[in-house]
LOZA-146607 format. One record per residue (C-alpha): x, y, z. Coordinates in steps of 0.05 Angstrom, whole numbers, plus 5000, padded with zeros to 4 digits. Example, Ala and Ser with C-alpha at 12.3 -4.5 7.8 and 13.67 -1.06 7.14 Angstrom:
2
524649105156 527349795143 
# end
This chain:
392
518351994693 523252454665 529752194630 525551624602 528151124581 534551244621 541751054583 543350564600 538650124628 540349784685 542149114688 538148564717 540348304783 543847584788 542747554858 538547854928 545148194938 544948574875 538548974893 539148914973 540249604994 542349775067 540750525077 543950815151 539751055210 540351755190 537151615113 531851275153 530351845204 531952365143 530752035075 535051685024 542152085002 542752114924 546551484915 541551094955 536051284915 538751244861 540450554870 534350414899 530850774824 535850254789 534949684822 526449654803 528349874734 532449354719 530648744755 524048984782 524548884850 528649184906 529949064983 530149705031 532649455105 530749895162 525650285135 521050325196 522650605269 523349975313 517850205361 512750255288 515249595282 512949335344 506649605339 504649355269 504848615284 500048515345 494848965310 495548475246 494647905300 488548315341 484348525272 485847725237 482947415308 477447945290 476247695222 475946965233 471546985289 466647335249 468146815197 466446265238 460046565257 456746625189 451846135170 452945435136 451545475065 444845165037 447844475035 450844495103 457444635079 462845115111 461545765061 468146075032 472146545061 470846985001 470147745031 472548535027 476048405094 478347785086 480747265033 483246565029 487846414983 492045854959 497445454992 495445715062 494746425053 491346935080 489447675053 486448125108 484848855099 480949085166 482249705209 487250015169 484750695175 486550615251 491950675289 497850345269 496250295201 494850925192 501051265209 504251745163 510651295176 507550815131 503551095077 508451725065 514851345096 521851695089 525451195054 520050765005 515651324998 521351834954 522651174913 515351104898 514651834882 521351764833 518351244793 510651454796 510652224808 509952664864 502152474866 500051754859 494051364892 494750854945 490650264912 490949754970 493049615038 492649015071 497048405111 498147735083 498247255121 501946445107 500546025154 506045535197 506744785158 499844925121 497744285108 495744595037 502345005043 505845034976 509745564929 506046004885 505745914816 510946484783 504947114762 505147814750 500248304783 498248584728 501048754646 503849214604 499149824586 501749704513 505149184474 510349564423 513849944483 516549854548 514950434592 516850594651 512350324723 505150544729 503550074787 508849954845 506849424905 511149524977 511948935022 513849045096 514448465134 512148395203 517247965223 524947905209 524547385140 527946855130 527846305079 524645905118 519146355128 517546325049 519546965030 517547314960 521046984903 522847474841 524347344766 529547844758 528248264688 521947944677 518248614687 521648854618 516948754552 519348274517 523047874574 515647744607 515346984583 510546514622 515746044628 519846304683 523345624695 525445524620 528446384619 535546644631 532747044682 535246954762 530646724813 531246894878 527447074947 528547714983 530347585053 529248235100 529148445173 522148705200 521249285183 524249325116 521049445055 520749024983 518849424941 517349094858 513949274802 507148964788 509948734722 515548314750 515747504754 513147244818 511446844883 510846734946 514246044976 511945685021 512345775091 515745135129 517745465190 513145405261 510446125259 505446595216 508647005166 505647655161 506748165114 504048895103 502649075035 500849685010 500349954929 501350484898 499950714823 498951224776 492351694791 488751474722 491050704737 484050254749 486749554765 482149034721 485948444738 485148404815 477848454838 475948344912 468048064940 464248564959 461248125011 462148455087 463948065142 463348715197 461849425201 467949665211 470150185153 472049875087 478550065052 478150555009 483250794955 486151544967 490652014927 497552044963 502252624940 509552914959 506653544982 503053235026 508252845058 512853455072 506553795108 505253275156 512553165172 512453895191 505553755224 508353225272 504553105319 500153655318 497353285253 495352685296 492353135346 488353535294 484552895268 487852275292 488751965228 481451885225 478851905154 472452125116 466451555118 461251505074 453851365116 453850775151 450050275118 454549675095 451049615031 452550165004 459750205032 460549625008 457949774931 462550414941 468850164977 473450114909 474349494922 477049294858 481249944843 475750204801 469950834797 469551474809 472151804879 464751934928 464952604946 462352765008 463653455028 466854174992 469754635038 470755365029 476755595055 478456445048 485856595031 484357315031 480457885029 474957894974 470457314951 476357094889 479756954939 475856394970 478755644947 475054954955 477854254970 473653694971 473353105017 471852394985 470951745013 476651415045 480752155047 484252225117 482352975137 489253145169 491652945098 487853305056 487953885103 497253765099 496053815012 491254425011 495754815057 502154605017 499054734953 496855394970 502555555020 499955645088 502255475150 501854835190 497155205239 492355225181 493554515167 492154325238 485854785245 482354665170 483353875189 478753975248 473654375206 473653805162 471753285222 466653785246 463753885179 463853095176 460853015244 454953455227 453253105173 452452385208 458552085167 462651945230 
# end
């Protein structure tokens, strides 16, 4: 990012208060002011974590949470229906779709390329999304998706030990973030409800000690309405608590990084527990969000959020799903599209697995300056094109 490293650095928060920011309806409807981003920029630089309220419409909101509920019942049942293992033994809950994980936690990534979770209120949303694209660039990937899930009293219910996501690319610099995680929760957080604890500072080289009880730095949860957005660097000091009220705690995550970024630290199974699409990483860019907020809904209409699919055969989807934020992208179609007369003027974009057509169709047309129209009517070609070939 430009202005790198900026003078001065911010200061590391003392408390939730100090990187809670409140933005007003009309930031949410229109996008952060100045100040708001700014403090928003400040507020993961120094203390590597920040709190957005209000990012997401309330009727988004109220959407999310009973598809979470619908595609976990989903999971489990096809859970329970797998096979003992040799020595009679309930198998692990070890898959791409879904993941148990300790102290009563649960990590489910399933259906995410439908509606809901596909909405471009999410993945390109008006307040997160321009503090993401200050910190990253204006194109990043989207790495993961997902909701986790800790359970009500889990008997096994416990804090997390204090972690980091991931490291520092080098060791005699600080930079600035290469890898940002966003956490919406599905519910209106409490402390009760366990909600991510952060290290304040602890993102910083040289302030990254193990030892978060024995540091300076200031502990704290962020507390945060549904709908609201943490948003942290994967660098920072941190856990989850545990949950010790009488409901689920869900919480959408989704990451974003640098384009070049392959995450080695976080691998997922490749085992398959359905048919249903695996998640697949996807270049995200700010080009693209201003097309498809000029597409409205014409850019659901055009493809419905539907995205490219590689053949069907789990196998291989699953050998090719990027699970683990690594390999190369799977192309699976090049489009010609003519911008005027003559042949130099034809221009190809390609379509890879896990690409949403009506978004790559919104990033060619912005790139090259055509009109939403053209947007709406090369997104269809795309599905056609797809169609023909047996990948839908």
């Amino acid at each position: 990012m430009s202005g790198w490293p900026p003078s001065p650095f911010p200061p590391a928060a003392s408390g939730p208060e100090d990187v809670t920011i409140r933005p007003t309806e009309a930031e949410r409807d229109s996008g952060p002011s100045a100040a708001t981003l700014a403090a928003a920029v400040g507020a993961v630089l120094g203390s590597g974590c920040c709190a957005l309220h209000g990012c997401l419409r309330p009727d988004v909101t109220a959407a999310l949470l009973p598809a979470a509920r619908a595609s976990l019942a989903e999971l489990r049942a096809a859970a329970a229906a797998q096979p003992p293992t040799a020595d009679g033994q309930r198998a692990p809950v070890d898959y791409a779709e879904l993941l148990e994980r300790s102290g009563g936690r649960v990590d489910a990534r399933h259906r995410l390329h439908e509606p809901p979770f596909n909405s471009p209120d999410l993945v390109y949303n008006r307040l997160w999304y321009p503090l993401v694209a200050s910190l990253l660039g204006d194109e990043c990937c989207l790495l993961y998706m997902g909701v986790m899930w800790a359970s009500a009293n889990a008997p096994d219910g416990s804090d997390q030990p204090w972690h980091a996501d991931g490291g520092h690319l080098y060791q005699h610099e600080h930079l600035p973030p290469h890898c940002l995680n966003v956490f919406v929760p599905l519910i209106d957080m409490e402390q009760a409800h366990g909600p991510t604890e952060f290290a304040a500072g602890t993102h910083v080289l040289g302030r990254d000690g193990e030892h978060v009880e024995s540091s300076a730095a200031a502990r704290f949860g962020l507390c945060a309405p549904a709908g609201s957005a943490v948003v942290f660097d994967y660098r920072v000091r941190h856990r989850g608590a545990a949950n010790s009220s009488a409901i689920d705690r869900p919480v959408l995550y989704l990451c974003y990084c640098q384009p070049w970024f392959h995450d080695r630290s976080n691998h997922r199974s490749k085992r398959r527990l359905t048919a249903a699409r695996p998640w697949a990483q996807r270049i995200v860019s700010s080009a693209t969000a201003g097309m498809l907020r000029e597409l409205g809904d014409d850019g659901a209409m055009a493809a419905g959020g539907a995205v490219a699919a590689a053949p069907t055969d789990m196998e291989a989807d699953a050998a090719g799903a990027d699970g683990d934020g690594a390999g190369e992208r799977n192309v699976l179609l090049t489009l010609g599209v003519q911008l005027g007369e003559g042949p130099e003027s034809e221009q190809c974009l390609e379509v890879a697995k896990g690409d949403s057509a009506v978004e790559v169709a919104a990033s060619f047309c912005a790139k090259h300056g055509l009109s939403k129209e053209a947007a709406v009517a090369i997104a269809q070609q795309i599905e056609a094109s797809l169609s023909a070939m047996g990948a839908q």
